[in-house]
Phi, psi and omega in degrees: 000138209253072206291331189270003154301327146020278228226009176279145183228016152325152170076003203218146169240124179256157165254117177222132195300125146095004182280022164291333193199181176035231208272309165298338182258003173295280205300332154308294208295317180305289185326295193286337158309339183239040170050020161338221220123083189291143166222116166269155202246136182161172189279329209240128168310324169284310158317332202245318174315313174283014141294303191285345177293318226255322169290326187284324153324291181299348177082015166285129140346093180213173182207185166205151165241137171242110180181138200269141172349285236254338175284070183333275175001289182291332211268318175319299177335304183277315159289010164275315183315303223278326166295335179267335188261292182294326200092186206275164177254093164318294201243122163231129177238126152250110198292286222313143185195183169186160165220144156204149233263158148149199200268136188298320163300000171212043183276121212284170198286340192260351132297304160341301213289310185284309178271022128297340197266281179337265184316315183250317159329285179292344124336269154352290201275310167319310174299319180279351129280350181242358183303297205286352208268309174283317193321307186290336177253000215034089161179144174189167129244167167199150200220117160250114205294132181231211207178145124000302198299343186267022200206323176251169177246152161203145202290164173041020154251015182322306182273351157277346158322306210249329145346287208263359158279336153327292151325323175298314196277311180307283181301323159279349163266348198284307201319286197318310190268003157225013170313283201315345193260356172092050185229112149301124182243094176230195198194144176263091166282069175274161165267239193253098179291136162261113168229176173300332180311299195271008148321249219281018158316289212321298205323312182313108179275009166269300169343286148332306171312301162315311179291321190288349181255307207286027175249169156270333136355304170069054182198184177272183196239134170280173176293312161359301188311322178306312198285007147262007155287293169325324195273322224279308173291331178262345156278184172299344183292341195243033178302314209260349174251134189225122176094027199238131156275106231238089168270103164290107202208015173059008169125350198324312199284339190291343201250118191276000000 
């Protein structure tokens, strides 16, 4: 048996949300090294054209749907559009998220709202377009990014706290209710990535200082670090596992 046919995703086209930059697009790059067809995903066009110049440069396969998470609308157009025209969307990671920081008593309620709308929603909506698409061929993966944070508390991240436990529930009950269609539902829990998000943690040298003794690892996870997590949940190596969180967290959660 040929074990690393596994893990080929020739032939196979992912969507991953939220992919102009950091942690979606390392993980676009990771899929397509492993013979993906990448379409990358964002609000902004331009952002996401100097992404799709820098794989094509490299001779990967790439498109992009521009289109925000959170609008059912534009994003049903462009993956309808594109299953009829283009062919099926094998893979969906759902990336796209924010966070914003700050003290809970004096968090206004629409940032709330926006990073529930954003982090859980747009999950949510992607997936229920693209849903009917796998249903309909029995076959899928879907990846939902998810956190630390989907397991823990910290000050002042309150409503990505609860984003992402959300997201941890989305995926395992989503898991329950299309496991019959021959659809994977999991999800990737990193931890703390050095990204343009996470500059200023990095910077913060109390922080830093912290994280690095509270991870066992004792350092940050490059983004790079995601994509054999990626690979593993979007083949065939991951047919029989469903409902599962995979955290790559350098040991973080392992650690009291």
């Amino acid at each position: 048996m040929d074990t690393l046919s596994l893990f080929n995703l020739k032939g196979k086209t992912a969507l991953v949300t939220g992919s102009g930059s950091g942690l979606g697009l390392a993980i676009a790059e990771g899929l397509a090294g492993a013979g993906a067809k990448i379409l990358l995903n964002g609000r902004n066009e331009s952002k996401l054209a100097v992404a799709e110049n820098w794989f094509k440069q490299k001779g990967i396969q790439v498109d992009k749907l521009v289109f925000d998470v959170t609008d059912s609308s534009t994003a049903k157009k462009a993956i309808t559009e594109y299953e009829k025209n283009s062919g099926p969307i094998d893979i969906l990671i759902n990336n796209a998220g924010i966070n914003i920081r700050g003290p809970f008593e004096e968090l206004s309620e629409e940032d709330w709202k926006k990073v529930l709308d954003i982090n859980v929603n747009g999950a949510m909506i992607v997936s229920q377009v693209l849903g009917p698409f796998m249903i309909k061929r029995k076959t899928g993966k879907i990846i939902n990014i998810c956190s630390v944070q989907s397991e823990l508390g910290r000050p002042s991240i309150v409503p990505y706290t609860v984003s992402k436990g959300g997201i941890k529930m989305l995926t395992k009950a989503l898991a329950t209710e299309w496991g019959r269609h021959n659809i994977q539902i999991n999800g990737i829990g990193p931890g703390y990535f050095e990204t343009e998000l996470t500059k200023p943690l990095k910077d913060d040298p109390e922080f830093d200082k912290w994280l690095c003794s509270r991870t066992p690892a004792n350092r940050w996870g490059q983004p790079k670090e995601l994509i054999g997590a990626a690979v593993f949940l979007a083949s065939e190596a991951s047919d029989y596992v469903n409902g599962h969180i995979l955290n790559v967290d350098g040991g973080l959660l392992a650690s009291v």
